[in-house]
N, C-alpha and C positions, 0 to 999 in steps of 0.2 A: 428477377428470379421469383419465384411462386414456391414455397412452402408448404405443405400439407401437413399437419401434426394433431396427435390428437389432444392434447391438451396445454394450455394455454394459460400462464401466467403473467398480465399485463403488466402488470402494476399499477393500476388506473381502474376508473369507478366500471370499466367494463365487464371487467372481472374476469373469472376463468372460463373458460368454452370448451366444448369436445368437437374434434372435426374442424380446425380453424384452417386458411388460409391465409399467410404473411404474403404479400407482395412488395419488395423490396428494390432498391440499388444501391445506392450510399446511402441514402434514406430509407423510413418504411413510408411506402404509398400508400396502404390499404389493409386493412387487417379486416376481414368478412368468414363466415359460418362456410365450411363448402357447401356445392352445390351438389347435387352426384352428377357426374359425366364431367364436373369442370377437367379442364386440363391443367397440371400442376407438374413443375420440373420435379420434384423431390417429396418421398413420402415417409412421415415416420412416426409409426405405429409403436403404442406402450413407451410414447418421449412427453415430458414438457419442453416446451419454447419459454425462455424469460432472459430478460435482460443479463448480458454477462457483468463480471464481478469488479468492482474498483478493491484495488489494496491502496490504501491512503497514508503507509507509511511502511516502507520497505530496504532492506541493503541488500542489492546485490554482488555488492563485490566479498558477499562473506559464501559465497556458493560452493566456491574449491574449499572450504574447511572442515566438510563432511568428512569422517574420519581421520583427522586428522593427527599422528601423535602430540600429546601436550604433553610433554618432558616439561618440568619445574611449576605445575601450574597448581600451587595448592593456595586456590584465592579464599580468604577470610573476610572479604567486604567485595561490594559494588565496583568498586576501584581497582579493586586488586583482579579481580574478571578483567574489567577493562586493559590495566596492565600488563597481565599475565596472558591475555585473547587477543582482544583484539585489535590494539592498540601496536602487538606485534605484528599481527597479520597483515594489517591494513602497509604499516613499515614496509613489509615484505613485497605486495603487489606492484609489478611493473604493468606497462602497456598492454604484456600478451594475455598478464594473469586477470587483468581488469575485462579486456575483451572477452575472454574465457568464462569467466566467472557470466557477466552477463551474458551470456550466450545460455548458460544453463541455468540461469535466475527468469532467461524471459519464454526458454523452451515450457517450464513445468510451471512456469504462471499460464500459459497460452493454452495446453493441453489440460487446466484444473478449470479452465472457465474464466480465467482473472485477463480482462482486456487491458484496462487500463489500472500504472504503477505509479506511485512517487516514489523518487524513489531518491535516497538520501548518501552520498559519494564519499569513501575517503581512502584516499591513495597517498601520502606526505611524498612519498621517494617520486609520484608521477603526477603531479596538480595541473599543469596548463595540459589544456588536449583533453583531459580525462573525460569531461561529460560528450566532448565530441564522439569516444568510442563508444562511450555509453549509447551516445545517439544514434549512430552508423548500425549498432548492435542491434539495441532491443526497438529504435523506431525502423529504420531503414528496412533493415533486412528482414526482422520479423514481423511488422506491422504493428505493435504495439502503439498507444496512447501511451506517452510520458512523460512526466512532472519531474525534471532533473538539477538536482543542487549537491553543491560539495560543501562539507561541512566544514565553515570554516573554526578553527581554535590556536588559541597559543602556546599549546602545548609541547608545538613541532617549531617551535622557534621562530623568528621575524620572517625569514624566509620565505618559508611555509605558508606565513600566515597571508602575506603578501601575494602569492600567488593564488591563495585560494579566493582573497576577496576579488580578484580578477578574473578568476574563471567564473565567479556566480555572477559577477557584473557582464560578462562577455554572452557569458551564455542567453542571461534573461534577456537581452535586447537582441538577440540573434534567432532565440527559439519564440520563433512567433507564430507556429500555423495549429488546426485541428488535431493537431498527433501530437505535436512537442511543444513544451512549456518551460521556462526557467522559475526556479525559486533562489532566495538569497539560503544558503544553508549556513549552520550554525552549529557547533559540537553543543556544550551545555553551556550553561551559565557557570558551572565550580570551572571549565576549563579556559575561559574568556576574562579577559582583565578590564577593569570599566571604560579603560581608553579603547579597548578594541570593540566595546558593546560601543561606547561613543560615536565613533568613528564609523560603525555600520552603520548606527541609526542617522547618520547625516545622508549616506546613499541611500535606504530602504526608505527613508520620508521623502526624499528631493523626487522621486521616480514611483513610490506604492510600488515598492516593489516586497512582496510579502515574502516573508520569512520561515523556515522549515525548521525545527531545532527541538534536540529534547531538553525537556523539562522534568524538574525532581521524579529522576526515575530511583535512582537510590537517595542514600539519606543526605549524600554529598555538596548535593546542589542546598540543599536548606540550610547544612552548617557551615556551611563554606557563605551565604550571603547574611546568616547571622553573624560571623564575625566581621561583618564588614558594613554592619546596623541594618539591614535590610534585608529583602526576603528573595526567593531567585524571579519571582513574576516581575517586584518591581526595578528589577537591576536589569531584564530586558524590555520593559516596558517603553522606552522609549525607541526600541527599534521594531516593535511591534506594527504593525500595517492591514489591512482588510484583507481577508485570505492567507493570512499566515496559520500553518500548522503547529500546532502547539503535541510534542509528542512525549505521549506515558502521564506525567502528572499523578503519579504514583503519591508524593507527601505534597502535594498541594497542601494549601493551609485557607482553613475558610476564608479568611479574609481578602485570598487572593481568587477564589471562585466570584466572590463579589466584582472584583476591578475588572476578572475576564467579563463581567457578564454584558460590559460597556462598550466591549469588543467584535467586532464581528470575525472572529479566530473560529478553529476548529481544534478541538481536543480529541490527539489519536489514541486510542487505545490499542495495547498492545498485550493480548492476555497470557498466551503462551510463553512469549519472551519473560513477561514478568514474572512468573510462575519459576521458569527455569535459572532467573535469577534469582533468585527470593526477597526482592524487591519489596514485596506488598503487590496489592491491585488499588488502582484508581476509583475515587470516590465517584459512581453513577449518580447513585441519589444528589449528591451539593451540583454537582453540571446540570443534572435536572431541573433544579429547585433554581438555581440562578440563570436557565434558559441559553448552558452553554452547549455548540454544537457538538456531539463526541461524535466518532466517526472511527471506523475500524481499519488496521492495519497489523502488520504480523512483525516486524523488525526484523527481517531479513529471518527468519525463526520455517525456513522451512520457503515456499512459495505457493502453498494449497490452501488459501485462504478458508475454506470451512471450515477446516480443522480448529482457526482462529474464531469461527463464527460461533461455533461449541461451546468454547471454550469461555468466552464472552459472554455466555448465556449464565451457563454453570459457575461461572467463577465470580459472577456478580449476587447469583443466588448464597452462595456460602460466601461470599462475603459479610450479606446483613445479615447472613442466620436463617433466611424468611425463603420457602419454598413460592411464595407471591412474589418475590422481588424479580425484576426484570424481566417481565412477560413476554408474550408474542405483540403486543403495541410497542416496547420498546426495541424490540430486534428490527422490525418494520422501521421504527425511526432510525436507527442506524446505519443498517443494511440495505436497505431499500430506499432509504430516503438521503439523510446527510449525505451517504458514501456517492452518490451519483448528482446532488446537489454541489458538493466539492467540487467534481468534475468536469460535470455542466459549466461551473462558473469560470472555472480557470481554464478548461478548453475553449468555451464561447459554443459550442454546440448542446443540444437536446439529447443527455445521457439516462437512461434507468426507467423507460419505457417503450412497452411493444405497443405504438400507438403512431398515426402516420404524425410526419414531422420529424420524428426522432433517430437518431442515427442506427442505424441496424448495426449497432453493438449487441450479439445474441449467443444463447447457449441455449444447444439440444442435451437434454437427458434422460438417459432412460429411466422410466418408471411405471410401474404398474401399479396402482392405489391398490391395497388391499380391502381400503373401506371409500364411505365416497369421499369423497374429494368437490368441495366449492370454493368460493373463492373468500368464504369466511374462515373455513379452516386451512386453506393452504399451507400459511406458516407449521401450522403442525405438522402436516405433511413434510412441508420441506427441513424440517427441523428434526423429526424423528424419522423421516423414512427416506427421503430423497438425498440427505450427507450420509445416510449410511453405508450407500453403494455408491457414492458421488463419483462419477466418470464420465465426463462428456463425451458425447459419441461428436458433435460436430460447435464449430465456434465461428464467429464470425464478426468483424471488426469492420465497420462500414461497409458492410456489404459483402466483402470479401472472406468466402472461408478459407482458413486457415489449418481448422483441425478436423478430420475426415472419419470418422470408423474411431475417435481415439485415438489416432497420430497425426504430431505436424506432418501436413504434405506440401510446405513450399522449405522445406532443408531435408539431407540425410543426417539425420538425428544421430545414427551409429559414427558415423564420422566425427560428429560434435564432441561428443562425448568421451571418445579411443583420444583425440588433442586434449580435451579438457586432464584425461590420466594424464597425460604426459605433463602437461601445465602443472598440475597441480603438484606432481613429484618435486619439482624445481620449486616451487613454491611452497612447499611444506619445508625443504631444503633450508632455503634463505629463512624462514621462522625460527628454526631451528638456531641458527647462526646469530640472532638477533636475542638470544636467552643472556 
């Protein structure tokens, strides 16, 4: 296919163009200046072209709990959210609610720009099977890129636990191609007991098989490994592996920014989510300062990744107090850079460039500069003027588009969504009954 657009965000030293041509398949071929009279399948005037979006730390089985009644749910800590939310919810979800859920976690990621998800599982009443619907769902049928693990904890008793560390072992050596990935998944360190961190880290070493899990997102995980002499990095430290996500890192403690820096991990950030918890936010500056990779992700907090991008911006600035803190060189590093370097590595393919070689993962959107526009100021651009109308008119996932005018057009959306009410009714049901 042949592209016409007028402006052009590569992400690479060639910078931005007016009047570009993409020449694409699964790959891009060619990216050239038009000619006038070339011949071009598709044109689109007042759009950038740029790589579409990685989300680097995601739940989708929390989809159906938009509006959901919370009867008894007056949380006074970190724990008691978890308790009181989602802890029940997750209780709650069978097969159809899990299918469900992802169906509309991978619809309004597809239609925001977000190609590829990791994306972090937990189902207790449905553990074996689970990642497969997840797979059927949001790779199969919708064409998503996905990074899938079930979080394993001991929360949900031997059982539970048991089948979770079997579906993350089943899945990573089964999910081997350019669309799907396994990761080892992990609840937290406060909800894992040493024999169960043990015990992972003898499969996640024997195999590098890297691990997804949150880290001191509340204050839980720090006092729950002080009483136990140690701190929560180094109680999983030994099941730690190269490409493991490390997510939130909200009360990291310096000492433990030091041991990550030894690491080749990724620290997700998750600003929204944190916020709506009141958690705190994750220290940028010490991940900076000790050369760890952070990388953005939204925690199941929605599926419109910009929103998360904002927010990341702003909530690092009031964090230090300092209208300097967290520039447009640090969005670039995250956004543009880790988020597709993650991906790159654990798919084995060339993500986060419009430049030949690279997989035609792309997003069209509309925009019309009202000042100029090069490829020194883009980020501004795309930071104050392109998230503020942010709506992709078209998307496209190796080649293949997906999203048309603004709607998926390989599902009827209406339909999805008329099952998903109904799912979700039974589903709010069973939450209910679980108080």
């Amino acid at each position: 296919m042949k592209l016409r657009v007028k402006y052009l965000f590569t992400n690479s030293e060639s910078g931005l163009m007016e009047d570009v041509v993409v020449e694409f398949n699964e790959t891009i071929e060619n990216v050239h200046p038009f000619q006038p009279g070339e011949p071009v399948d598709r044109t689109f005037n007042r759009h950038v072209l740029m790589p579409s979006l990685v989300n680097a730390h995601t739940h989708a089985y929390s989809a159906l709990a938009r509006g959901m009644p919370l009867k008894g749910f007056n949380p006074k800590t970190f724990k008691q959210v978890l308790e009181q939310l989602w802890w029940r919810l997750d209780r709650a979800l069978t097969k159809e609610a899990a299918m469900m859920s992802a169906y509309v976690a991978g619809i309004e990621s597809l239609t925001s720009g977000v190609t590829t998800i990791f994306d972090h599982h937990s189902s207790p009443m449905f553990v074996k099977g689970s990642l497969d619907v997840l797979k059927h769902v949001l790779v199969d049928t919708l064409g998503l890129r996905c990074a899938l693990s079930y979080e394993t904890s001991d929360r949900d008793g031997e059982r539970v636990k048991r089948s979770a560390i079997e579906e993350n072992l089943r899945s990573y050596h089964e999910y081997r191609s350019p669309k799907v990935r396994g990761f080892f998944g992990l609840h937290a360190p406060f909800t894992l007991s040493d024999e169960t961190i043990s015990e992972v880290a003898k499969i996640t070493q024997k195999d590098q098989i890297p691990i997804h899990v949150h880290v001191s997102e509340g204050i839980e995980d720090f006092e729950d490994a002080r009483k136990k002499g140690s701190l929560p990095i180094e109680r999983l430290e030994p099941a730690i592996t190269p490409n493991s996500i490390l997510v939130h890192g909200v009360n990291l403690q310096p000492e433990e920014f030091a041991s990550l820096s030894e690491k080749s991990v990724w620290l997700a950030f998750n600003p929204q989510s944190n916020m709506n918890n009141a958690v705190g936010l994750p220290n940028w500056e010490l991940a900076k300062k000790h050369g760890i990779s952070a990388v953005l992700g939204n925690d199941g907090f929605g599926y419109n990744l910009v929103f998360d991008i904002r927010a990341l911006v702003l909530s690092q600035k009031l964090r230090a107090r300092s209208t300097t803190a967290f520039g447009f060189d640090d969005l670039r590093s995250v956004i543009f850079e880790n988020n597709y370097k993650l991906a790159s590595s654990v798919f084995e393919v060339s993500l986060g460039k419009i430049a030949e070689g690279y997989q035609a993962d792309m997003v069209v959107v509309e925009y019309e500069p009202p000042t100029p526009m090069t490829n020194e100021n883009f980020l501004a651009h795309f930071f104050f003027g392109m998230l503020e109308s942010w709506n992709p008119s078209s998307v496209f996932i190796a080649g293949r588009e997906l999203v048309q005018d603004g709607k998926l057009i390989t599902l009827d959306v209406s339909d999805i969504y008329k099952r998903a009410v109904e799912v979700s009714k039974k589903l709010w049901t069973r939450f209910d009954e679980l108080l």
